[in-house]
TIVO-68052 format. One record per atom (N, C-alpha, C, O): residue number from 1; residue in one letter; x, y, z. Coordinates in steps of 0.02 Angstrom, whole numbers, always signed. Each point is the difference from the previous one (the first is absolute). Layout:
% residues N
R fitor lumro      x      y      z
R   NUM     A      X      Y      Z
...
This chain:
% residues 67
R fitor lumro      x      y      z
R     1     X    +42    -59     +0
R     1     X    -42    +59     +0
R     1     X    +45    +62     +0
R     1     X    +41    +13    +43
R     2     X    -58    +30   -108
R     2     X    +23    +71     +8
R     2     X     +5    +34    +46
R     2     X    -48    -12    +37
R     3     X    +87    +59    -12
R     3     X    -38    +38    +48
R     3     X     +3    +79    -37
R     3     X    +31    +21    -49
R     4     X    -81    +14    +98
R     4     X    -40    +56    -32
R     4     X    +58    +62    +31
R     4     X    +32     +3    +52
R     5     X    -38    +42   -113
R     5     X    +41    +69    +50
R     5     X    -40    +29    +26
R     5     X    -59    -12     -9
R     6     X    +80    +59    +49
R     6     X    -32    +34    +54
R     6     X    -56    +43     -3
R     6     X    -48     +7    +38
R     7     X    +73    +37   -124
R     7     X    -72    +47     -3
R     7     X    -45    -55    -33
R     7     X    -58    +22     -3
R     8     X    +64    -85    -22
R     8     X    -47    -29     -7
R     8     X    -31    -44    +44
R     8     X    -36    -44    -22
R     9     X    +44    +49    +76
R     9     X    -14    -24    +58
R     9     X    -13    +41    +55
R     9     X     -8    -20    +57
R    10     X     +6    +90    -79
R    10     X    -41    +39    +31
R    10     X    -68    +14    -30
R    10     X    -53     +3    +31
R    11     X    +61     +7   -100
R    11     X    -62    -16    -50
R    11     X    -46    -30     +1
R    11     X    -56    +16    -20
R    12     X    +83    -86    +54
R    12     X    -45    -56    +10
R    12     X    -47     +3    +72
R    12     X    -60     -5    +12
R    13     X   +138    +18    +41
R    13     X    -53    +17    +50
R    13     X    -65    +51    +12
R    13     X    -49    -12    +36
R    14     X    +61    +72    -75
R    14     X    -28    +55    -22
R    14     X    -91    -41     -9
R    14     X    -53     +8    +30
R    15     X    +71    -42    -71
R    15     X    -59    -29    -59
R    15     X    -30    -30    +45
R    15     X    -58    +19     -2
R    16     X    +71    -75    +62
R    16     X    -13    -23    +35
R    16     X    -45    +19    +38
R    16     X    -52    -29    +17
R    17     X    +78    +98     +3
R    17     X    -28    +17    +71
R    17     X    -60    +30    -26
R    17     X    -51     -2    +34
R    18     X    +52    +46   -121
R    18     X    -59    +42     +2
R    18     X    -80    -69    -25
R    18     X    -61     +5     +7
R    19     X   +106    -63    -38
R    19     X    -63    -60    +10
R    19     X    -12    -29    +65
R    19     X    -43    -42    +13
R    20     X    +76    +63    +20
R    20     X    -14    -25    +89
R    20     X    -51    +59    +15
R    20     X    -48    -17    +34
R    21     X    +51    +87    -57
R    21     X    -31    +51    +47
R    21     X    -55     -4    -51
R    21     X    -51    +33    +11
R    22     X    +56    -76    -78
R    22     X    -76     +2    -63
R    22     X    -48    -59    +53
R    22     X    -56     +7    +23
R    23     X    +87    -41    -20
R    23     X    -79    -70    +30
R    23     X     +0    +17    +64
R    23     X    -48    -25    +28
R    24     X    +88    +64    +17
R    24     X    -39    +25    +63
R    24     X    -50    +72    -12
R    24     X    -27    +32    +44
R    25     X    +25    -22    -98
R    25     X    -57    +72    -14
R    25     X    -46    -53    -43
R    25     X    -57    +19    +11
R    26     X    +55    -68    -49
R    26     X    -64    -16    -11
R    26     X    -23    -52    +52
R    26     X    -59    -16     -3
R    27     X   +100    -16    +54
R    27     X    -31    -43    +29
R    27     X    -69    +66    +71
R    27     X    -58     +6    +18
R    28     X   +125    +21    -12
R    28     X    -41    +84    +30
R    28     X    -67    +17    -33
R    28     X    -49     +3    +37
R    29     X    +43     +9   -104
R    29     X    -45    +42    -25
R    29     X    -69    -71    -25
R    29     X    -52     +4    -33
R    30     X    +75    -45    +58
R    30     X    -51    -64    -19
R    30     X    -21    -33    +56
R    30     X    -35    -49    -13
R    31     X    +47    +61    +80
R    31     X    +10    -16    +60
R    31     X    -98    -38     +1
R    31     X    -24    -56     +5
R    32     X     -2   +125    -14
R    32     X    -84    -37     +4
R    32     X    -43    -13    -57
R    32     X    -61     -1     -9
R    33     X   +130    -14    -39
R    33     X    -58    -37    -55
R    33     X    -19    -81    +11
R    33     X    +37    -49     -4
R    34     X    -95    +53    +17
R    34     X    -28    -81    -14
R    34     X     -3    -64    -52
R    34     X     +8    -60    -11
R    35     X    -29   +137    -17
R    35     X     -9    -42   -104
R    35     X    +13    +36    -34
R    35     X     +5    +60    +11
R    36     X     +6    -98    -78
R    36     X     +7    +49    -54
R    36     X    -54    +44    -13
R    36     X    +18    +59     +6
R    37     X    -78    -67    -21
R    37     X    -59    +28     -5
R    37     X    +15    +77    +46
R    37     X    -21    +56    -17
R    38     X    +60    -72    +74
R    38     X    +16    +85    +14
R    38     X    +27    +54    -20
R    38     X    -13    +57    +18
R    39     X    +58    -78    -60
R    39     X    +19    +21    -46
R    39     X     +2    +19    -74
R    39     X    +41    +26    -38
R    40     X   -125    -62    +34
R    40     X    -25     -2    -82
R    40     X    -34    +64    +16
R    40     X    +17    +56    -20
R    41     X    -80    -72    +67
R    41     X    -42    +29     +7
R    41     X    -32    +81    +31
R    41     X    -54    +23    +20
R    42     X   +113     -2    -30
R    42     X    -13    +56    +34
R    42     X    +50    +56    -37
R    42     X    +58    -23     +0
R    43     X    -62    +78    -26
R    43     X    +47    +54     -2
R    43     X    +73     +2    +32
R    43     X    +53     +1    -32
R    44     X    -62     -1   +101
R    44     X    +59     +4    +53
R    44     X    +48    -78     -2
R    44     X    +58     -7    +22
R    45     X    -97    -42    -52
R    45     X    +10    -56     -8
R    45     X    +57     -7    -55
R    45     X    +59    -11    +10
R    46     X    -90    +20    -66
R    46     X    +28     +6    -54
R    46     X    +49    +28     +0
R    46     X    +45    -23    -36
R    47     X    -35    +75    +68
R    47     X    +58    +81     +4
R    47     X    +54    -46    +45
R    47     X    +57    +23     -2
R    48     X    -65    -70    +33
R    48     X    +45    -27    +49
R    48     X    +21    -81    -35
R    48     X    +42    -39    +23
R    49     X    -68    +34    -58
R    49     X     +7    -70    -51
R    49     X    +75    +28    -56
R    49     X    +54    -28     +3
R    50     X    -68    +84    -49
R    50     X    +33    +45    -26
R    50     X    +67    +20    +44
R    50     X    +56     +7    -24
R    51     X    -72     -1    +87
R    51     X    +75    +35    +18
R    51     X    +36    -59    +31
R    51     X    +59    +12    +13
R    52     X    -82    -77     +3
R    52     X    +24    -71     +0
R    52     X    +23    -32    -54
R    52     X    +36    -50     +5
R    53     X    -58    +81    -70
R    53     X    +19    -29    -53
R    53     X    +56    +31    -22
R    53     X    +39    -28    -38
R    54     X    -29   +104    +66
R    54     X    +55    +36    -45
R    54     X    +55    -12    +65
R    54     X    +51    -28    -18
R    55     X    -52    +37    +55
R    55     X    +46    -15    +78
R    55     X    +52    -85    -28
R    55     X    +61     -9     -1
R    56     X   -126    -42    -19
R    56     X    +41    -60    -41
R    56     X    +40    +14    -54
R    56     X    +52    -32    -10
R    57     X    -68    +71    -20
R    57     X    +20     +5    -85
R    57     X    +66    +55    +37
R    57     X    +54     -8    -28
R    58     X    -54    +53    +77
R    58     X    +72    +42    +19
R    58     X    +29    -65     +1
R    58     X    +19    -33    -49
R    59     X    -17    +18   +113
R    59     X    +57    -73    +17
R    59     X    +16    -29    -60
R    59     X    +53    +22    -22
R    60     X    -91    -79    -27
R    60     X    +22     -4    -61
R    60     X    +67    +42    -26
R    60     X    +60    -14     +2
R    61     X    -96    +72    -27
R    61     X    +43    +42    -34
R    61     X    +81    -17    +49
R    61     X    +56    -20    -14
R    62     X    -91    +42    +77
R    62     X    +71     +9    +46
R    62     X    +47    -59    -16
R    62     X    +47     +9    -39
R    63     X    -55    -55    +61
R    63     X    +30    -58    -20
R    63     X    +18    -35    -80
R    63     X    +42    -42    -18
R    64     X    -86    +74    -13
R    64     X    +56    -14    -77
R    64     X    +45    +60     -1
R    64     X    +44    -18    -39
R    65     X    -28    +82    +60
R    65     X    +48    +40     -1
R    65     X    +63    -18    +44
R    65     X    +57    +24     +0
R    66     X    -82    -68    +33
R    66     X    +66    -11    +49
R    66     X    +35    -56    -43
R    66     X    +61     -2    +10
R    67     X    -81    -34    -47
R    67     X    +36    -44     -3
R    67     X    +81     -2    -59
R    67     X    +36    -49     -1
């Protein structure tokens, strides 16, 4: 096994931590969803479905730039 240099291994940790601080804000912001249906069905629902979906799609991004 290679090993990594340093700014790329700060990079990595970097990447890490901001998908560590992504699924503790949606596990946060989903705390009292029951069902999906709560999130179909309602305005405020939807608006919070949307910012779960783009919060995934950051991380994504994040992690193909690191590599």
């Amino acid at each position: 096994m290679e090993s990594i240099s340093s700014d790329k291994r700060e990079v990595l940790l970097d990447t890490l931590l901001q998908v560590k601080e992504a699924i503790e804000n949606l596990l946060t912001w989903n705390k009292g969803i029951a069902d999906m249906n709560q999130l179909l069905l309602s305005p405020s629902g939807t608006q919070a479905l949307a910012g779960n979906c783009m919060t995934i799609m950051a991380v994504e991004e994040g992690i193909k730039c690191s590599d």
